[in-house]
Structure formats: C-alpha cells, structure tokens
ZADREN-537337 format. One record per atom (N, C-alpha, C, O): residue in one letter; y, z, x. Coordinates in steps of 0.2 Angstrom, whole numbers, plus 5000, padded with zeros to 4 digits. Atoms other than C-alpha are relative to their C-alpha. Example, Ala and Ser with C-alpha at 12.3 -4.5 7.8 and 13.67 -1.06 7.14 Angstrom:
ZADREN-537337
A499450005004;A497850395062;A500650005004;A500550035009;S499449994996;S499550365068;S500550034996;S501150044999;
***
This chain:
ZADREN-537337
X500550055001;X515750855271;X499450044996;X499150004992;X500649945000;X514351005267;X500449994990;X500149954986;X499850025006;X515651005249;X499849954997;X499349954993;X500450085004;X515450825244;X499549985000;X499449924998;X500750025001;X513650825246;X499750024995;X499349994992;X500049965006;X513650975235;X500249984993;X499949994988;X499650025007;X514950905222;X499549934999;X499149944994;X500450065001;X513950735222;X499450024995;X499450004989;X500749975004;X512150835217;X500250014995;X499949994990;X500049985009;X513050915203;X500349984997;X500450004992;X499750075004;X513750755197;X499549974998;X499449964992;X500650035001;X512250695198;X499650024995;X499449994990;X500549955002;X511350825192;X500149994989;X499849974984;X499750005009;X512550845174;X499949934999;X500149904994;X499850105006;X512350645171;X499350004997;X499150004991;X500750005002;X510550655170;X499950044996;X499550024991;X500349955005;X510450815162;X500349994994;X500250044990;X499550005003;X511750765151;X499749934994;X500049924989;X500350075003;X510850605143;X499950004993;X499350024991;X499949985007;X511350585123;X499450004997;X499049965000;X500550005006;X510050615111;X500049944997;X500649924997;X499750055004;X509850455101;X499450014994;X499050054995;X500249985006;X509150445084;X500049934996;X500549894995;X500250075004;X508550295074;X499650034992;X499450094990;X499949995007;X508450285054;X499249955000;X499049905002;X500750015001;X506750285047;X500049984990;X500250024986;X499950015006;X506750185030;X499349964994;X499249904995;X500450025003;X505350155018;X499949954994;X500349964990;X499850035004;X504950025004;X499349984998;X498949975002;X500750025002;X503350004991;X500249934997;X500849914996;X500250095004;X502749814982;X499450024997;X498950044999;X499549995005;X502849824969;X500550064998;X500250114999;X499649924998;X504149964968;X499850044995;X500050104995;X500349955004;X503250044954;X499450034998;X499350074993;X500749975000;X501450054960;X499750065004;X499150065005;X500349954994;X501450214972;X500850025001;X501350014999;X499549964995;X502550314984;X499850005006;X499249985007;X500149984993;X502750345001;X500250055003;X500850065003;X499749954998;X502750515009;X500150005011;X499650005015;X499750014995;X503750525026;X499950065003;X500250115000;X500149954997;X503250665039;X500450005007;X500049965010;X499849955007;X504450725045;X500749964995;X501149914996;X499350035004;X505850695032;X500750005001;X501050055002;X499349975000;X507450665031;X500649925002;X501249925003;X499450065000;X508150475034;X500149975009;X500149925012;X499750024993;X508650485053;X499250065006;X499150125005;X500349974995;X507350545068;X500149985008;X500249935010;X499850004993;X507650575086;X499349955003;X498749965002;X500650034995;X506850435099;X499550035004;X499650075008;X500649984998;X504950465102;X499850054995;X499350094995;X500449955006;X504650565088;X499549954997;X499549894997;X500550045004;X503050515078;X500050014994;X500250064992;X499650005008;X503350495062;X499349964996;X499149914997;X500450035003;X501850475048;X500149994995;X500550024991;X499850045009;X501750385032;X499250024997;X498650034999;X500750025004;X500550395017;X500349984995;X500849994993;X499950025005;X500450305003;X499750014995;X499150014997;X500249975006;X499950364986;X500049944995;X500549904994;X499950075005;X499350224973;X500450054993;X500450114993;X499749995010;X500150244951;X499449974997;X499049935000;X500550015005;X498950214939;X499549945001;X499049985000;X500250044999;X497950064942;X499949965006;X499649915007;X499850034992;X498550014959;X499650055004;X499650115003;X500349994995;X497650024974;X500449985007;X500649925007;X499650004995;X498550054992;X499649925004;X499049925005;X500550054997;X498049865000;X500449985007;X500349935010;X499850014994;X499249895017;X500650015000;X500950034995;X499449984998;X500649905027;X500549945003;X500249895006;X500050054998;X501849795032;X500950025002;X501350075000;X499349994996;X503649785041;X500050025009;X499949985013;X499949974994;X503749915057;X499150025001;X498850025006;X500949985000;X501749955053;X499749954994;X499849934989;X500750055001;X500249855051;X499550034998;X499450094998;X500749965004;X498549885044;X500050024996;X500550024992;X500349955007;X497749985031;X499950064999;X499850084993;X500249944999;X497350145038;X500550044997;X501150034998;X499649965002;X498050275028;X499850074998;X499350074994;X499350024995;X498950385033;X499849985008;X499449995012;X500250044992;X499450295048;X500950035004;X501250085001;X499649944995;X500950355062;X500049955003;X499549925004;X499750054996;X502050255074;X500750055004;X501150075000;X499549954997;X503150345088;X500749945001;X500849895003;X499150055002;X505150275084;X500350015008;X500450075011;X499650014995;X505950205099;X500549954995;X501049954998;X499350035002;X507150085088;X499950034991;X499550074988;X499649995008;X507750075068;X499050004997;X498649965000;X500550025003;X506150075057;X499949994993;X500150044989;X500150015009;X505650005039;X499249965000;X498949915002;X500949994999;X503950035035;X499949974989;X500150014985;X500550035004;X503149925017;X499650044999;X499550065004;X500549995002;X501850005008;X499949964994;X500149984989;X500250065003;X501049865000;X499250044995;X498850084997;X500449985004;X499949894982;X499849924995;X500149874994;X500250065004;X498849794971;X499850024996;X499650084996;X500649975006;X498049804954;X499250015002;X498949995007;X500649965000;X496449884952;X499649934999;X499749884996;X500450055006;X495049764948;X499450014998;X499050045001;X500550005002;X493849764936;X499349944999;X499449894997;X500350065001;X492149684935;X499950004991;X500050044987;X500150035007;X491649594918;X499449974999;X499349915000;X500950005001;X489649594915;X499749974991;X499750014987;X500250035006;X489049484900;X499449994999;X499149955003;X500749995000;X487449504894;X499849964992;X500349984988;X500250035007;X486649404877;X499150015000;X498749985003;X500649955005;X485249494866;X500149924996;X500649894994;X500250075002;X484349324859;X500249975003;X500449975009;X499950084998;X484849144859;X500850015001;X501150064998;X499450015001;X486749104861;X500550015007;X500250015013;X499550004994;X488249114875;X500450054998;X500250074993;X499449975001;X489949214875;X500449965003;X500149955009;X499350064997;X491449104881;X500550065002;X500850104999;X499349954999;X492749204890;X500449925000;X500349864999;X499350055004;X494549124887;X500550025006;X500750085004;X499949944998;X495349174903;X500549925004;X500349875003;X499950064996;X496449044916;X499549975006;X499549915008;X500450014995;X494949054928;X499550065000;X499750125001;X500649955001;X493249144926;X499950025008;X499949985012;X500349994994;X492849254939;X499950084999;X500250114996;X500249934999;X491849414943;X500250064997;X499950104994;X499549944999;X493349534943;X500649994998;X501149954999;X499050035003;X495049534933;X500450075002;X500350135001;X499449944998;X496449644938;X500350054995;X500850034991;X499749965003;X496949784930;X500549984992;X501149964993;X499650035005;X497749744912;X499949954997;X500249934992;X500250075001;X497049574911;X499850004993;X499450054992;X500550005008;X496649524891;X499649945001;X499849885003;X500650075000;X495149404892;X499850024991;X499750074988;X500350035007;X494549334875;X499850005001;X499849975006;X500750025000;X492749334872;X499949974993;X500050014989;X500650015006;X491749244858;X499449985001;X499249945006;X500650014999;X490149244853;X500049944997;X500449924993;X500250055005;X489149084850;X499550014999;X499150005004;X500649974998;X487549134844;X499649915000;X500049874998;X500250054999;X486348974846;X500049984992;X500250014987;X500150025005;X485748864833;X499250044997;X498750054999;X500749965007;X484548964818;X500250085002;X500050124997;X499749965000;X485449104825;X500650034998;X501049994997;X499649995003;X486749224819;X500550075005;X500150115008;X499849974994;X488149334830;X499950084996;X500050084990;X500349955005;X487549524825;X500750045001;X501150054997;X499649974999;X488649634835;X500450005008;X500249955011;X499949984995;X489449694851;X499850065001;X499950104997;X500049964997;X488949814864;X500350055005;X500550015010;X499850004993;X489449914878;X500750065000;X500850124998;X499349975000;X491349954883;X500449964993;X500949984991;X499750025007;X491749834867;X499550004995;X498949984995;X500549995006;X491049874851;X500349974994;X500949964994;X499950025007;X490949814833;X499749934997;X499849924991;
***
C-alpha cells in the first residue's frame, strides 16, 4: 500500500513537471508596406507562451508612425504585449503633413487649385497656386519656399 501511494506521487509528480513548452508564432505587417519597419524583440518568428514580446515602429521618408492595429492597439511606441496565443501585430503609417501659408504684398488673392483647400496637405501633394493681382495692379513675384 506504502508502494502505491509512492508510485501515485511520482506519477503525479512527472505529469506536472513534465508540462510541454508551447510556443506561438509572432508575425508582423506595416500599411502601407513601404512606409516604415517593425522591429521585434526578441526575434525570430515563434516565442514560447508568456514571453513579452516588444515591437517598434520606424517611419520611411515622409511617413509618420499613426498606430497599432491587429493583436496590439494604440499608439504608444514602443509598445509590448505578453503571447499566450498566435499574434499579428499592424504597424500602421501615414504621410507627413504639411501646412501651406499664403500671404499677399498689395492688392490681389492667390487661388490654390487643389480637390479641397485646407490647412495641411500630405506629403507630395502638388497644389497649383496663381496669382491675381487686383485691378491697377500687377503680379511682381513670388516669395518664400516658392520663388521667381
């Protein structure tokens, strides 16, 4: 009897201690795919459950990191989430924007030519500008970041 209470414990014992490692596949994706990266800490595709696993995002030339989206939410970057299942992590970007400041020396307007005027145009935008200068007046030059 003394035996089988012993052999029981160390059945017991090996099942518990014996408990598979598991491992879930950590998989990354930026929007647009060629305005940034993602760097995965640590690396390598597959991590063992409860590992924490951190991401950053790096914007490309004119793009700005503007969030997170799939297994991780928000904006905070870098941001880290502990894997208990599969995960696929979004790093979402946008163009840059710039503002567009118009100023007129004398009488006259400048007409922007654009789908919709507003403050700020996104990175690469071409806006047409002409001058009108008023009546008895005449358009002399341009200023600024546009000249001639």
């Amino acid at each position: 009897m003394k035996r089988a209470g012993c052999f029981l414990f160390l059945v017991a014992f090996l099942l518990i201690s014996c408990k598979q490692e598991v491992y879930y596949n950590v998989a990354t994706h930026v929007l647009p795919a060629d305005a940034g990266s993602v760097a995965v800490t640590p690396s390598g595709g597959a991590v063992l459950e409860g590992t924490s696993v951190s991401f950053k995002a790096t914007p490309k030339g004119d793009y700005v990191f503007s969030g997170w989206s799939g297994s991780l939410s928000g904006s905070e970057n870098p941001a880290s989430i502990t894997v208990t299942a599969d995960v696929s992590v979004t790093a979402n970007f946008t163009l840059r924007n710039y503002p567009l400041s118009l100023s007129v020396e004398g009488e006259g307007s400048i007409e922007e030519k654009v789908v919709s005027t507003k403050a700020y145009y996104a990175s690469g935008t071409v806006v047409e500008l002409t001058a009108v200068p008023a009546s008895g007046w005449s358009f002399d030059h341009w200023e600024g970041d546009l000249t001639g």
